[in-house]
N, C-alpha and C positions, 0 to 999 in steps of 0.2 A: 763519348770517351770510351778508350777500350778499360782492361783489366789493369788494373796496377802490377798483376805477376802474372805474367801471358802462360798457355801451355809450351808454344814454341814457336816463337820469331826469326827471321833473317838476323844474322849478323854480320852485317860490311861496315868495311871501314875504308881507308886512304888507300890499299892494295887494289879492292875493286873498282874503287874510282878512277885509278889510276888504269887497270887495264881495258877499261869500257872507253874511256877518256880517249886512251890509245888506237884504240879499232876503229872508233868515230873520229878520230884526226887522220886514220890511216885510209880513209875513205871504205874501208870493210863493214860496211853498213848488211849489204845482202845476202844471203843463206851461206853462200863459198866464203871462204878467207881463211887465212893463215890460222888464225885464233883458234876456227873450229877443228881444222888437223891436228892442231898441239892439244885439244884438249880429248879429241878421239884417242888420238897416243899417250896421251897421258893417262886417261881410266882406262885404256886395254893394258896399260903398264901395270897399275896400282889394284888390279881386280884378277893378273895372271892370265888374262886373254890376249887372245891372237887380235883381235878386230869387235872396236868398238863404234856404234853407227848412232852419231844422236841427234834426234829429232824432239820435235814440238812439244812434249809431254809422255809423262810416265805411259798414259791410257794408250797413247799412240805407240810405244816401244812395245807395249805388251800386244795389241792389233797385228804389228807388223811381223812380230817371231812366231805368231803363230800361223800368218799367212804364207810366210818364209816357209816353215816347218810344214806346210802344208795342207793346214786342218782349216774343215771346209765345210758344208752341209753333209748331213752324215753322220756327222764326226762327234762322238762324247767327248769331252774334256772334264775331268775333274776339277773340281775347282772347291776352295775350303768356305766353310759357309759364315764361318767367322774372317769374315775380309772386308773394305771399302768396295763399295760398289764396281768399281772400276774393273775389277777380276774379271765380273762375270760379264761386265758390257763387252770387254773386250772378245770375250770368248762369244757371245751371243751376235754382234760386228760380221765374225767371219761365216755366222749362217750355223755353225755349233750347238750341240746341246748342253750347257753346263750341269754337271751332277755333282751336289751339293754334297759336301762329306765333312764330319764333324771333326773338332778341335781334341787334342791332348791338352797334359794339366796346364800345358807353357801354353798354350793358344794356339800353337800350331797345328797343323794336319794332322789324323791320327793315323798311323803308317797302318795300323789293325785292319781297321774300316777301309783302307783303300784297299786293302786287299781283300777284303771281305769285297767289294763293288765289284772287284774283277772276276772273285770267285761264282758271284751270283750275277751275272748282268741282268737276269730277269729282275729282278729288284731295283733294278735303274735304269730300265727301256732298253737294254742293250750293250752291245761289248764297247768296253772303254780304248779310245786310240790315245789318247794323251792327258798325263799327270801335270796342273799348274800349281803348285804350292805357293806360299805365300810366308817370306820371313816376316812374321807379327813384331812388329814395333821392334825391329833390329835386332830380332836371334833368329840364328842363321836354324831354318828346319832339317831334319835330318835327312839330308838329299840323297845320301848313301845310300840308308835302308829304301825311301821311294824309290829311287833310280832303280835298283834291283828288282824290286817288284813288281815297276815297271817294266822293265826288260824281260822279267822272264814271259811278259805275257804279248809282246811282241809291241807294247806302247812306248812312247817316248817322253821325256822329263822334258817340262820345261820351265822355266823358276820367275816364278815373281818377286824381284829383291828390289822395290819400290823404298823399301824403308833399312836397308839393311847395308846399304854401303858404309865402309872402315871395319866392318864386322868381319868376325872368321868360324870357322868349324875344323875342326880336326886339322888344324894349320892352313886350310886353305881358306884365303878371302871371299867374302861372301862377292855371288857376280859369277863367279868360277862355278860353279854347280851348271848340271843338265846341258841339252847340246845349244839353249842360247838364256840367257836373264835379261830384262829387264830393272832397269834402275830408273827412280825421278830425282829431276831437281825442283818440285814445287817448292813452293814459298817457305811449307814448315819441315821441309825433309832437312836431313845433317850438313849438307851442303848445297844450295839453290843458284841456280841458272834464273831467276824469278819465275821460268817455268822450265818445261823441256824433261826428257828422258834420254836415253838411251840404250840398245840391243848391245850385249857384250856375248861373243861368242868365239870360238874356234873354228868354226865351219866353215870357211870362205867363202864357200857357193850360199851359203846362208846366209851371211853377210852383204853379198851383192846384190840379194836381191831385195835383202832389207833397202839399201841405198836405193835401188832401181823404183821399188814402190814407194818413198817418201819421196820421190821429186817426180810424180806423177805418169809415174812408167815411159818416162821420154826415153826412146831408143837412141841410141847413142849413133847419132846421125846427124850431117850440117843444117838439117831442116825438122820441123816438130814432124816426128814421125810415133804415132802410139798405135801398138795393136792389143793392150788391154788396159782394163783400169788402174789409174794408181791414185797418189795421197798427197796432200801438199803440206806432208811431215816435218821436211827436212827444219834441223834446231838454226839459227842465224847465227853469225859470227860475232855480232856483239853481244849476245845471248851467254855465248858460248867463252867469249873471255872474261864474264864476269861468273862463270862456273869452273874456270880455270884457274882463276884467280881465288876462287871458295876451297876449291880441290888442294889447290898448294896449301890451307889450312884447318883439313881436315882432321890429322892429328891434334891439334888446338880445339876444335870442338870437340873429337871424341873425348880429351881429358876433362873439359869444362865438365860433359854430361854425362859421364864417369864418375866426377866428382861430387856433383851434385845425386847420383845415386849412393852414393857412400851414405849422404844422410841420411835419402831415407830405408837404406839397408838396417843403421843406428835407431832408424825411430820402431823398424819392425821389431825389433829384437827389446824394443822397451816396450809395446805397445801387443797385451795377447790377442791374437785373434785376427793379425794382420800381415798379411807376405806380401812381398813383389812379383806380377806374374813372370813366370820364365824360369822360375826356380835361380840357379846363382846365374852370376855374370861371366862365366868364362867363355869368354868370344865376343859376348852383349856389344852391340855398339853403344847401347845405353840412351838412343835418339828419344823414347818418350819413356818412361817411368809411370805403370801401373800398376794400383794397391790395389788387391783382392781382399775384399771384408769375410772374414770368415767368421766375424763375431755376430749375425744377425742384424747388424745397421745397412739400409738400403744407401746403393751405393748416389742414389740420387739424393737422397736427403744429407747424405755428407758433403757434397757437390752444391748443394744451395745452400748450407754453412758459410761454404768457402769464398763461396761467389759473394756475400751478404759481406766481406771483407777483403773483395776485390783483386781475390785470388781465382784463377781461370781455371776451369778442369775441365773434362771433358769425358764421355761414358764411351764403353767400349766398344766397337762396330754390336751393330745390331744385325744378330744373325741373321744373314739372305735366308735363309729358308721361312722366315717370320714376317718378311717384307712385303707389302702389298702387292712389288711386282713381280715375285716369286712365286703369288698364292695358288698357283696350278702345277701341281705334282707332275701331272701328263708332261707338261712344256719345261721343268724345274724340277725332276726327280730329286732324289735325299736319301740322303742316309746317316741317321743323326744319332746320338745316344741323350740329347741331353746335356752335354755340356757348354757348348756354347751358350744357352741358354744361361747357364747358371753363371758363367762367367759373366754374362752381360749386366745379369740381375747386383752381383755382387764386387764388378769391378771398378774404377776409377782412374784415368787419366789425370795426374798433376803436373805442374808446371818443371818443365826438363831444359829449357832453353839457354846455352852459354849465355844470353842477354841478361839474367837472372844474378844476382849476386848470388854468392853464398849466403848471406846472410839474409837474404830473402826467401831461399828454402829453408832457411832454418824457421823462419818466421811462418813457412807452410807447416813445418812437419808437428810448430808448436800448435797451428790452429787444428791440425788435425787432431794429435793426442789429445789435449782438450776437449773437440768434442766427440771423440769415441768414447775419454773416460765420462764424463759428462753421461753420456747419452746410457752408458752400463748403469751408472749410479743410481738415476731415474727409473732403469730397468728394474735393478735391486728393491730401490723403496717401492715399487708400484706392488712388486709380486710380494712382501712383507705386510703390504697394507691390506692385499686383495681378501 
């Protein structure tokens, strides 16, 4: 049996059945279909882009903008070392070196360090050709100040927003940043395709060839004609209308888990020694909700509390540069200060899911205050007694 209060599930109902229903009586079973153009136009609509191209999975959208964009052996990519795996596969895929650069207080990239990497490439094997940042748990990173210092060193942005759709920065929707993003629909992201991603950009020519290499670089010719490799990327059409059908109720989740951080913004502010990472929510899509222990309580031993009452939690990426398959600096350059680290050691993942009553986060933030005061109290009599 799973969790009684998940970190974050699917939410379908009668809309998606209904539009999945429809693709499969419409015989739109195979890659092409109506479904998948309405939902290409519908996120290049809802993200402020020209051309949205979606394929198989987040990993794969991230593969393909950067084979688009052109980085290839040779080629550094930064990449944040506090991320899900998947950053740096995708980057290491095209033949790349990834260089690992450490987090800000919010988790995200820290703009300093990137520019310190560029400033020093001896310190990282070499000059950097391309910045992948990565929105942590849907706050949009600050793509402006990258971009820039990006640019001024003749590299190009390009955004990993795997977790960040419904989000915004400075009035623009997250997706909208660098010259292409990436977005997923796995299973626990804020709207799910059951899987599948998609490249959201401006650049036409980047765009086509995203399309060009997810359908296995077939020349556009009455016979299979291919003169290089490609990917059997492309997202299906029944995929694609049940992500169409999630997409139409996107604002619906982002309130759900909006609302659900309202409590435990309430429970920080009663409980000392406890933030939400990202600092406030202005723009936050709000997709997972992470408690930073600043009080000395390991964030694991709070986690097997919760767990022991069938409440789900989850720790926070485990920084690439500490990973077994990172353990070679030569192949895995860094540039760290330390906080990834500390965020790992001190944060927590709880349960974020519109599937969630409200009153079942209420029922977390109470297991939580509990055992954080609990655990101080112990603290107290231990050093009284010592």
């Amino acid at each position: 049996m799973g969790p009684r209060i998940p970190v974050s599930v699917p939410t379908v109902g009668p809309a998606e059945q209904r539009a999945v229903g429809e693709a499969i009586a419409g015989g739109w079973i195979a890659p092409a279909g109506p479904d998948l153009r309405r939902f290409e136009a519908a996120l290049a609509e809802r993200t402020g882009r020209a051309r949205a191209v979606a394929v198989a999975s987040g990993t794969a959208a991230l593969h393909l903008q950067l084979l688009a964009a052109g980085v290839g052996p040779g080629d550094r990519v930064i990449c944040p070392t506090l991320t899900f795996v998947a950053t740096l596969n995708a980057i290491s895929q095209t033949g790349a070196t990834p260089v690992l650069v450490d987090a800000d207080d919010t988790g995200n990239l820290e703009p300093e360090l990137v520019d310190a990497a560029f400033a020093h490439p001896a310190r990282v094997g070499g000059p950097i050709t391309a910045v992948l940042p990565v929105d942590v748990y849907g706050k949009v990173a600050d793509h402006d100040r990258l971009g820039a210092i990006a640019a001024r060193h003749g590299a190009q942005l390009l955004v990993d927003a795997a977790e960040s759709l419904g989000a915004t920065r400075a009035g623009r929707p997250a997706g909208s940043q660098g010259r292409a993003a990436a977005v997923s629909f796995n299973g626990n992201k804020i709207i799910t395709a059951s899987a599948g991603g998609a490249v959201l950009t401006d650049d036409e020519e980047l765009a086509d060839r995203v399309l060009f290499l997810s359908t296995q670089a077939r020349e556009d010719v009455p016979h299979y004609l291919h003169r290089e490799h490609g990917f059997n990327y492309r997202l299906s059409n029944v995929l694609a209308a049940l992500g169409l059908a999630q997409l139409g109720r996107l604002d619906e989740f982002l309130a759900a888990r909006r609302a659900h951080r309202e409590r435990y913004r309430a429970l920080c502010e009663r409980v000392p020694g406890l933030r939400i990472l990202g600092g406030d929510d202005a723009g936050d899509n709000c997709w997972l909700t992470a408690l930073v222990l600043d009080s000395g309580i390991a964030a694991g031993e709070l986690g097997d509390e919760l767990g022991r009452h069938g409440i789900e939690t989850r720790r926070l990426f485990t920084p690439l540069h500490v990973q077994p398959l990172c353990a070679d600096p030569s192949r895995f350059p860094r540039l760290v200060d330390g906080t990834a680290e500390r965020l790992f050691a001190t944060t927590l993942v709880v349960p974020s899911s519109p599937a969630s009553s409200p009153r079942e986060i209420d029922e977390v933030c109470d297991r939580i205050e509990m055992s954080l005061t609990g655990s101080r109290d112990r603290r107290r009599e231990g050093a009284l007694t010592a």
